[in-house]
NUVEXTI-490307 format. One line per 4 residues: number of its first residue (from 1); for each residue x, y, z of C-alpha. Coordinates in nm, 2 decimals, decimal comma. Layout:
residues N
NUM> X/Y/Z; ...
end
This chain:
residues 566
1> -3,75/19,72/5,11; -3,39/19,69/4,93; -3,15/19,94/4,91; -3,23/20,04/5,29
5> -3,57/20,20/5,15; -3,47/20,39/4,85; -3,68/20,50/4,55; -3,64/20,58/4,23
9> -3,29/20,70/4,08; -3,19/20,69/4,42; -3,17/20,26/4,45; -2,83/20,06/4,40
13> -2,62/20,37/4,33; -2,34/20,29/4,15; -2,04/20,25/4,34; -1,81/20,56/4,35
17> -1,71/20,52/4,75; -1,95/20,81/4,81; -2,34/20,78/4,81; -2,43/21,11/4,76
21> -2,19/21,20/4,50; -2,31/20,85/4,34; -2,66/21,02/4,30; -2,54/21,34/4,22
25> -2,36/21,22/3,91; -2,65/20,98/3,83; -2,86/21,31/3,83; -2,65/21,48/3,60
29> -2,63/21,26/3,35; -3,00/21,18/3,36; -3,09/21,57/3,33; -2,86/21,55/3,00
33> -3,16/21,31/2,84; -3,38/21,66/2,91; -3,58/21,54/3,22; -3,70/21,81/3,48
37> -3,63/21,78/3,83; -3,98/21,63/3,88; -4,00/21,40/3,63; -3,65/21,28/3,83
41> -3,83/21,24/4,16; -4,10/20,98/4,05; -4,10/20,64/4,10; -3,93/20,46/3,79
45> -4,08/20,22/3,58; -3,83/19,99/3,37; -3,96/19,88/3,06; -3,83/19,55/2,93
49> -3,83/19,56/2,53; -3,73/19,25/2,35; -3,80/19,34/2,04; -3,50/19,25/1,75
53> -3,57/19,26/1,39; -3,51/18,86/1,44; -3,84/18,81/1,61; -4,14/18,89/1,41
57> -4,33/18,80/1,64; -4,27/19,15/1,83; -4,26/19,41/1,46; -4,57/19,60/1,68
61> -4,37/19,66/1,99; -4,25/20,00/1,93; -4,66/20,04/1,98; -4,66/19,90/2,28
65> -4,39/20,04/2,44; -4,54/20,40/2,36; -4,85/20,23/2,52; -4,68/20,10/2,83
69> -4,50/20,46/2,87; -4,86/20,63/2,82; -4,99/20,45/3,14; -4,65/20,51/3,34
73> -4,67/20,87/3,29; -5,06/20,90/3,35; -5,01/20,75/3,67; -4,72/20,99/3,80
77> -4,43/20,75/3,71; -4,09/20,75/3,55; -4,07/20,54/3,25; -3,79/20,41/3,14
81> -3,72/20,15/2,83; -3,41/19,90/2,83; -3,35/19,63/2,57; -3,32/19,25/2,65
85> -3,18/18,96/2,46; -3,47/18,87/2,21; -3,53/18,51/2,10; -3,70/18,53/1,78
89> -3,82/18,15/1,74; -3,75/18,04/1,40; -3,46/18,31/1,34; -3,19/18,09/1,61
93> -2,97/17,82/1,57; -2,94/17,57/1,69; -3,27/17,62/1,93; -3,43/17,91/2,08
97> -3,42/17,67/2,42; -3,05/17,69/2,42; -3,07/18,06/2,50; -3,39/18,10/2,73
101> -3,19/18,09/3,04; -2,91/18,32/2,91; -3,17/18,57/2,81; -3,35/18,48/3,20
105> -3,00/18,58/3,32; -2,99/18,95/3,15; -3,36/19,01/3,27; -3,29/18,96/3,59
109> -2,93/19,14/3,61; -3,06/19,41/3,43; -3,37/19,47/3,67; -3,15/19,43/3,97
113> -2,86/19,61/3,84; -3,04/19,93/3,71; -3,27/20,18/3,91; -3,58/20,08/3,92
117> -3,93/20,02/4,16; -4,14/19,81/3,90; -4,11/19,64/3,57; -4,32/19,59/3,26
121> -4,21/19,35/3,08; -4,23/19,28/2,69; -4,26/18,99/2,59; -4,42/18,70/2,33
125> -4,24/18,47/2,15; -4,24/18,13/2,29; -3,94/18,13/2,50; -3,94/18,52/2,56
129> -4,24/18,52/2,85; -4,07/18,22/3,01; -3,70/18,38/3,04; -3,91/18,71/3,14
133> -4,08/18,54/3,43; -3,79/18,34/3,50; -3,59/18,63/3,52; -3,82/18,88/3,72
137> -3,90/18,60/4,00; -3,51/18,56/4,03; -3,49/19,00/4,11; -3,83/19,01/4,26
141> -3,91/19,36/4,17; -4,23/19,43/4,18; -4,38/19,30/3,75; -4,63/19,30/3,52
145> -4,64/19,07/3,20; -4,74/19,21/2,89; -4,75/18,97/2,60; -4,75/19,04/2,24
149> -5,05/18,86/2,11; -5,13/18,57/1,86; -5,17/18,69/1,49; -5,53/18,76/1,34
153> -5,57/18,44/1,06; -5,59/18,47/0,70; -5,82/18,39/0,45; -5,72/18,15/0,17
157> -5,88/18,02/-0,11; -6,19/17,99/0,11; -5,98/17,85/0,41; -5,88/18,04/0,73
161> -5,50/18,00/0,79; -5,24/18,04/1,06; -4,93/17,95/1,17; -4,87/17,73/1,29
165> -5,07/17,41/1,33; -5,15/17,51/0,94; -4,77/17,51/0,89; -4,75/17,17/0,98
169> -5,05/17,03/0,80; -4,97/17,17/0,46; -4,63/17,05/0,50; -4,72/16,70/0,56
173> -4,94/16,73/0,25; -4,65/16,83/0,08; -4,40/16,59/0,15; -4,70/16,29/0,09
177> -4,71/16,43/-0,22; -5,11/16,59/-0,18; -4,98/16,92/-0,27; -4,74/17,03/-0,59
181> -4,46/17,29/-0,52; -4,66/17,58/-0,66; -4,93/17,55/-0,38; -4,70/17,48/-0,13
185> -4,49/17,82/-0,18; -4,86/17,99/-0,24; -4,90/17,92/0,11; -4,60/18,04/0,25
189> -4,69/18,33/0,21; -5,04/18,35/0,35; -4,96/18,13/0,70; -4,84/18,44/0,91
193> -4,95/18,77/0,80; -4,97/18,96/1,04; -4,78/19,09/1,40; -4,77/18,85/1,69
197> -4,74/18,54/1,82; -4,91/18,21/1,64; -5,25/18,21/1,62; -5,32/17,85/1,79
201> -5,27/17,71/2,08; -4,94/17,67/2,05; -4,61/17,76/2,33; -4,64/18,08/2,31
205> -5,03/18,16/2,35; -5,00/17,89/2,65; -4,75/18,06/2,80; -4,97/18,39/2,79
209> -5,23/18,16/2,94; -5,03/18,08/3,23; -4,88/18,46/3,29; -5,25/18,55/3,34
213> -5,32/18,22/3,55; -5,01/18,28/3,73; -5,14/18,64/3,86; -4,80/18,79/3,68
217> -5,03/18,95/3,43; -5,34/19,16/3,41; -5,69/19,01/3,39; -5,85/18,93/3,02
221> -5,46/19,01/2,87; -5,38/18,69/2,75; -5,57/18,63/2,44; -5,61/18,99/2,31
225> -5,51/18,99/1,91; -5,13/19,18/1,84; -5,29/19,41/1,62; -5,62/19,46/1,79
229> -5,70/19,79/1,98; -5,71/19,67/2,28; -5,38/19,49/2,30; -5,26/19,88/2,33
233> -5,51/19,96/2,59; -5,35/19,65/2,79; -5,01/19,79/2,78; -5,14/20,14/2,88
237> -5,33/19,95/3,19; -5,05/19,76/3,30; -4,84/20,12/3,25; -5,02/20,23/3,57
241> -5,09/19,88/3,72; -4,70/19,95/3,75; -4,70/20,28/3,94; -4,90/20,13/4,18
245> -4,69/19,84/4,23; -4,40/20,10/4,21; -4,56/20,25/4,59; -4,73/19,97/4,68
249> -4,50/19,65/4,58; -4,62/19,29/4,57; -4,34/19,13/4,45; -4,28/18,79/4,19
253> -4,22/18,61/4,50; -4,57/18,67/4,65; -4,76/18,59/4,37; -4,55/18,30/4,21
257> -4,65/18,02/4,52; -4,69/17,64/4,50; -5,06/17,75/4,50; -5,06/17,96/4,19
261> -4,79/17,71/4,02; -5,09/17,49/4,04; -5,37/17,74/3,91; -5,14/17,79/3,62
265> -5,09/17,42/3,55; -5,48/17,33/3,54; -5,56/17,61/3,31; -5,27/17,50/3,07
269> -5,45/17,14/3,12; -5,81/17,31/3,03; -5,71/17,47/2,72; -5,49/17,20/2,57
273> -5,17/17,36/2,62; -4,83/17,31/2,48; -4,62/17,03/2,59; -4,32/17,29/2,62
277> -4,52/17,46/2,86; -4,46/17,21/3,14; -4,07/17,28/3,11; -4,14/17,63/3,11
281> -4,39/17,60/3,45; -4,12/17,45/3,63; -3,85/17,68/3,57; -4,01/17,96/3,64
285> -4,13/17,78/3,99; -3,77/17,66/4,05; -3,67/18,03/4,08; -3,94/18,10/4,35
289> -3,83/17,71/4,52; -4,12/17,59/4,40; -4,16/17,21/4,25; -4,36/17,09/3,97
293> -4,39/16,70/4,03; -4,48/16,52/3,69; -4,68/16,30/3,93; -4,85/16,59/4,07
297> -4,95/16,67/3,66; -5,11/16,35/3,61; -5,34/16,40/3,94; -5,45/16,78/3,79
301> -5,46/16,62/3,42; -5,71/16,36/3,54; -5,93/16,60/3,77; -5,95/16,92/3,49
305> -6,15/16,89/3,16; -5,99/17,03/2,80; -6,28/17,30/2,78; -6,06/17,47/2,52
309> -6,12/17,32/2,11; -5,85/17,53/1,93; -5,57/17,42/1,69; -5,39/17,16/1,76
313> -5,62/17,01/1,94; -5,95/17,16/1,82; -6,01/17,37/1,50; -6,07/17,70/1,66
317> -5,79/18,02/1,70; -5,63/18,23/1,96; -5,86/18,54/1,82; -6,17/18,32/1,87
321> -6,03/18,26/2,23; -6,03/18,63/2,29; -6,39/18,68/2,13; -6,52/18,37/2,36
325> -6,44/18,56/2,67; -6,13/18,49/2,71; -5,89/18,28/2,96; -6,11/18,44/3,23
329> -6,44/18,28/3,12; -6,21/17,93/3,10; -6,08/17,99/3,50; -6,44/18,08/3,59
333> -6,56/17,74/3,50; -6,24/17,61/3,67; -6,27/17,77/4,01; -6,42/17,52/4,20
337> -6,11/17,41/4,13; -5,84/17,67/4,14; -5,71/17,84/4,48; -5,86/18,12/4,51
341> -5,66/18,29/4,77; -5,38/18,37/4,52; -5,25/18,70/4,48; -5,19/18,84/4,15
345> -5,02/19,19/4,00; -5,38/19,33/3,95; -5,35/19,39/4,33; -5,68/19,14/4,38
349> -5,67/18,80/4,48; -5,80/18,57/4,22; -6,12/18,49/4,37; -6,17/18,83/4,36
353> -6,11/18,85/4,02; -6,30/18,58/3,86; -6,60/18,78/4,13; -6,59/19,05/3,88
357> -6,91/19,08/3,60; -6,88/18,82/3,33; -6,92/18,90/2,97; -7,02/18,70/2,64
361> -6,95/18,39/2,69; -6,93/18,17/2,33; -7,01/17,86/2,46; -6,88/17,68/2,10
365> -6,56/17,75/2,20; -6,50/17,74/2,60; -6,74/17,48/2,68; -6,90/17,46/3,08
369> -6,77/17,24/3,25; -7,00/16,99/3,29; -7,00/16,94/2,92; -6,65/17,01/2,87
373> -6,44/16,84/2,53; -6,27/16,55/2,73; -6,31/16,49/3,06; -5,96/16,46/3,14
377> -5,67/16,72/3,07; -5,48/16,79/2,77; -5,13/16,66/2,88; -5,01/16,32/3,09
381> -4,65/16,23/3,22; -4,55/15,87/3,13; -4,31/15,68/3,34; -4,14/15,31/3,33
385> -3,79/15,17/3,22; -3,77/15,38/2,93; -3,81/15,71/3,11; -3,77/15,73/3,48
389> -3,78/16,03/3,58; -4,10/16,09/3,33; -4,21/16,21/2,96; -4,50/16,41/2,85
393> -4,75/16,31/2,62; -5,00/16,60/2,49; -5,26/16,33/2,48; -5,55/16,59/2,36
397> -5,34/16,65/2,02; -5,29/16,24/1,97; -5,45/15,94/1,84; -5,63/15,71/2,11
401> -5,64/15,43/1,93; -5,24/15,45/1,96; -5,21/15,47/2,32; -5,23/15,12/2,44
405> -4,98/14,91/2,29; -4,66/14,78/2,22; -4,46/14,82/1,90; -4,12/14,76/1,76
409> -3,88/15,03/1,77; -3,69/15,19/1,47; -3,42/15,37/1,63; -3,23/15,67/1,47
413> -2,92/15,77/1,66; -2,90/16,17/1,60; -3,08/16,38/1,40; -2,85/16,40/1,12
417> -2,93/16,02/1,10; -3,32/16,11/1,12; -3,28/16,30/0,84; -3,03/16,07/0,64
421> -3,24/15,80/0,65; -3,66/15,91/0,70; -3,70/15,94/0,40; -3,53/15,63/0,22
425> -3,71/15,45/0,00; -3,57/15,07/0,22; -3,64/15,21/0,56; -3,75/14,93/0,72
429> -4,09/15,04/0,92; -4,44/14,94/0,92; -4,72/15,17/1,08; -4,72/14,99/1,36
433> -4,40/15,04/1,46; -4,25/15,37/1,73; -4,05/15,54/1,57; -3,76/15,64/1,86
437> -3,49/15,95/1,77; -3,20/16,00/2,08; -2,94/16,26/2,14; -3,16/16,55/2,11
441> -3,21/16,61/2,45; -3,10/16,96/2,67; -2,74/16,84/2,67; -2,68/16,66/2,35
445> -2,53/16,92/2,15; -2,87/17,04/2,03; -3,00/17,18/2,31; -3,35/17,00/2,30
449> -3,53/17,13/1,96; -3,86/17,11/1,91; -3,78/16,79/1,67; -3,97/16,52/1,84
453> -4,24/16,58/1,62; -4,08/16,32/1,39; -4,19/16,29/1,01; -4,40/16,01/0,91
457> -4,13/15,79/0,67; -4,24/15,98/0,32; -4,31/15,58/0,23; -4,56/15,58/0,44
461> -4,70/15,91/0,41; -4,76/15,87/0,06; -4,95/15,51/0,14; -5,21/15,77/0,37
465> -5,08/15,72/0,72; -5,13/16,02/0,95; -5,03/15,93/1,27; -4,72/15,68/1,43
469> -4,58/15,67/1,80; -4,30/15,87/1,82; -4,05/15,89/2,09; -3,79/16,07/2,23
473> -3,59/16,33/2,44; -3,62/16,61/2,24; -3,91/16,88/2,24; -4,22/16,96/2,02
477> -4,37/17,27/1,91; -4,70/17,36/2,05; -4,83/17,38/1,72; -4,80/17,02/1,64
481> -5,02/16,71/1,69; -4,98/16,33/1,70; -4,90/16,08/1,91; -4,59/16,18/2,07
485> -4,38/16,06/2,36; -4,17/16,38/2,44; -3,89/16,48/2,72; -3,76/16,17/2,82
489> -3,58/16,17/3,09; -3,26/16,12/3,18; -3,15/16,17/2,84; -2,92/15,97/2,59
493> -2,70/16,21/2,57; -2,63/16,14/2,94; -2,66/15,76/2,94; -3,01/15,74/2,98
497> -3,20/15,41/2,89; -3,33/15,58/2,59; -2,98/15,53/2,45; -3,03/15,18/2,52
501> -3,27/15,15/2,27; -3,20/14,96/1,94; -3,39/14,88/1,63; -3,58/14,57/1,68
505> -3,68/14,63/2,03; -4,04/14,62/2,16; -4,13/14,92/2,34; -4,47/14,94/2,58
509> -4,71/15,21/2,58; -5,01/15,28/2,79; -5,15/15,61/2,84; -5,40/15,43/3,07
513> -5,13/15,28/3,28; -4,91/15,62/3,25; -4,57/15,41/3,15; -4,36/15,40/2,83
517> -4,15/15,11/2,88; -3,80/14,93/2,71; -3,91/14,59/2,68; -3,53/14,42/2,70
521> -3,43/14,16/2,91; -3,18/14,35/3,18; -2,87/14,13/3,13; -2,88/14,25/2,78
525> -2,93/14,65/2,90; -2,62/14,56/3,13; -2,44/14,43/2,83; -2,55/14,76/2,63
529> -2,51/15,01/2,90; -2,14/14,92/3,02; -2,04/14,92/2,60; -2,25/15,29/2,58
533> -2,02/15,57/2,54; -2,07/16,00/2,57; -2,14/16,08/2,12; -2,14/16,48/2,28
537> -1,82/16,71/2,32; -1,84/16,97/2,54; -1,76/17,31/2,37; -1,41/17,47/2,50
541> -1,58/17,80/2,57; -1,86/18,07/2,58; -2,19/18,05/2,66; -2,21/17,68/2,51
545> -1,97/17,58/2,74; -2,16/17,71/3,03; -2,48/17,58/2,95; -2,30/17,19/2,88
549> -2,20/17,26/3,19; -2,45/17,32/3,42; -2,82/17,24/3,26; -3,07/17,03/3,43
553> -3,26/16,73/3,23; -3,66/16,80/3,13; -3,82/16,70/3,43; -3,63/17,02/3,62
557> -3,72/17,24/3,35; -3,37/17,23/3,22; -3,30/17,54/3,42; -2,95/17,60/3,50
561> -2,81/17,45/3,83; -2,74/17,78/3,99; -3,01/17,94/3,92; -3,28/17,73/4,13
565> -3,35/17,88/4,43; -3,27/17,61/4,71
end
């Protein structure tokens, strides 16, 4: 093992010129936090905390981590907490995706740079598992996820709520003009109301999903309500699930495998999972030198069934999920076609944990798979002229009476022209048309937000139109729906043919076909392309600077260059 076999406080002394006086110091000052000389000699557990009072997501974690240090303890090991970077969703500017890698970066430094033989970490919001993972597969210290949980719903006048599918709806109520300004603001306030993570299907409760598909976190963990009982029984478990892995390591490395990458993507498939999950997937892989081809995706999307009806998709919740049985009763109906040989944290391989005594089963929610919700996966990459190197449609969340056809595109240049112009009364757009925002890709100042889910023109919203094809490089929350071309690749920002696209175009779609293409003569793209010039400035300095500087485009997982293992 590293550090020529060490243990405990006794790995990656700090560097004094003389090893034993390095752990004699690192002794003393640990004695000075009151620890006895046996508590010393156990095997340390790190605990990652990313709580902040900028995430509300994680308010319970000071529960967990009491939890998490229960377990450790119980099973003979040395806890010990550390805080991360936390990346509270709604709470960052200008897009919690701009700092997932930065926060990846002080996971993994902090795990390799302080003493430790495992890791628990802490994690929930939608970028926070992601940069965990990410992180910990980078160190490869022996890990066990722990996620926060999705908030319990509320109750309404007669209507269960949560955020944030709900969010979204009532919003687009608001702004058709369904719903006056008193009922609007009466609903603020009843969306999230509780601890945790949202409470549909959205990034984060996929990417809970896939820690659990993965192997990276214990079994029937995933779905368990933030402020339900046994969300601190899961902590306390995964508390001792850590000891062992403390004497006994399987490391990130071992269980994160082209072969579990898969597992992970055919669950995310089953249950209708978030678009952003696909960037997230292949990140994580990419630190382990694993690939994620989008043309691999669209052979799992159209061999795994959506056996998962929950908001966006469905009208069901992540606490429904958890009373259902769970994401193991979804992977049991899948394992004909998972690999089974996978190891996970749990110590089992997979096939030995889906072996274990099934429970309730609510069959209203995670449907068998021979009478599954659609026969093909939630989620397709698109390909053509107007995104070669791919785009992601989460086709279970969009209209199929939108996905074969060709429209006229209404381009808007940046955001700030998105939201100059949406809105005005002379827009020129029909419902037929695709409506087509670029520059709002990973390196277009923005840092890809989760704006692709572009407002229907309020014109148009008032007239009772739902749903439009919307296009382009930017990102979409998981709690949203429509038809929506996400993730185009290469970006405008970077010359792209997206930033080809005018006003007036055609564009053609067809899911069927898996393309999304410019339809524009190539002389005139030639003509375009050698006029198109760079709208971004790269920042002088910081953190921005770096991450101009070296992020990948969407269909890498827009990663950082140095960080994929080669």
């Amino acid at each position: 093992m590293a550090d020529g076999g060490r243990r405990g406080l006794a790995r990656g002394l700090t560097s004094y010129g003389d090893a034993d006086f390095s752990l004699y110091l690192r002794r003393s000052f640990a004695r000075s936090m009151g620890y006895s000389s046996e508590m010393l000699a156990r095997p340390v557990v790190g605990i990652a905390d990313s709580a902040s009072g900028f995430n509300n997501c994680h308010r319970h974690f000071p529960e967990l981590v009491e939890a998490a240090k229960r377990g450790v303890l119980a099973a003979g090991g040395l806890p010990l907490v550390f805080p991360t970077i936390s990346l509270g969703e709604v709470f960052l500017h200008p897009t919690s995706m701009m700092f997932r890698n930065l926060m990846s970066i002080d996971v993994e430094e902090m795990i390799r740079a302080q003493p430790m033989d495992a890791v628990i970490l802490l994690g929930g919001c939608d970028k926070t598992v992601p940069a965990q993972l990410m992180g910990a597969a980078s160190a490869d210290v022996p890990a066990v996820q722990v996620v926060a949980g999705p908030m319990m719903p509320a109750r309404w006048q007669g209507e269960r709520l949560g955020a944030c599918t709900d969010c979204r709806r009532f919003w687009a109520m608001y702004r058709a003009g369904a719903i006056e300004r008193r009922r609007i603001e009466e609903v603020e306030g009843n969306l999230a109301t509780t601890a945790g993570t949202c409470a549909v299907m959205g990034t984060a409760s996929t990417m809970a999903a896939i820690a659990e598909a993965l192997g990276m976190a214990l079994p029937g963990t995933a779905a368990i309500p933030a402020v339900h009982a046994d969300r601190l029984r899961a902590a306390e478990a995964s508390g001792r699930r850590a000891v062992e892995l403390a004497r006994d390591p399987i490391r990130p490395s071992q269980i994160i495998t082209a072969r579990s990458v898969e597992n992970a993507l055919r669950v995310a498939l089953a249950i209708g999972g978030s678009t952003n999950a696909i960037l997230h997937l292949t990140a994580i892989a990419g630190r382990v030198g694993v690939e994620v081809s989008l043309g691999r995706l669209n052979e799992l999307s159209d061999s795994t069934p959506v056996l998962v009806d929950l908001k966006p998709s469905g009208e069901h919740y992540m606490s429904d999920l958890f009373a259902a049985g769970g994401i193991g009763a979804v992977m049991r109906e899948l394992e004909e076609l998972l690999h089974l040989d996978c190891r996970t944290a749990s110590g089992e391989t997979l096939g030995e944990r889906l072996a274990a005594p099934t429970g309730y089963v609510d069959r209203g929610i995670v449907r068998p798979i021979t009478e599954p919700y659609r026969r093909e996966g939630g989620l397709v990459a698109l390909f053509g002229t107007l995104a070669p190197q791919g785009a992601i449609l989460k086709r279970s969340a969009a209209d199929p009476g939108l996905f074969e056809r060709a429209g006229r595109a209404v381009v808007f240049s940046s955001l700030e022209d998105l939201a100059a112009r949406i809105d005005a009364p002379d827009l020129d757009v029909t419902p037929d048309d695709f409506l087509v925002l670029q520059n709002a890709g990973p390196r277009s100042g923005a840092a890809m937000p989760e704006a692709g889910y572009l407002p229907i023109p309020a014109k148009l919203a008032r007239a009772g139109v739902k749903d439009m094809v919307r296009i382009s490089d930017a990102r979409m929350s998981g709690t949203a729906y429509g038809t929506i071309v996400l993730h185009v690749a290469p970006e405008a920002a970077v010359g792209g043919p997206l930033a080809l696209a005018r006003t007036g175009d055609r564009i053609g779609l067809s899911v069927k076909a898996r393309r999304i293409d410019l339809l524009v003569d190539e002389a005139e793209l030639a003509r375009r392309r050698a006029q198109w010039r760079s709208p971004v400035r790269t920042p002088a300095r910081g953190y921005a600077k770096l991450y101009m500087d070296h992020v990948l485009q969407a269909d890498a997982g827009c990663d950082f260059d140095f960080l994929i293992k080669a």
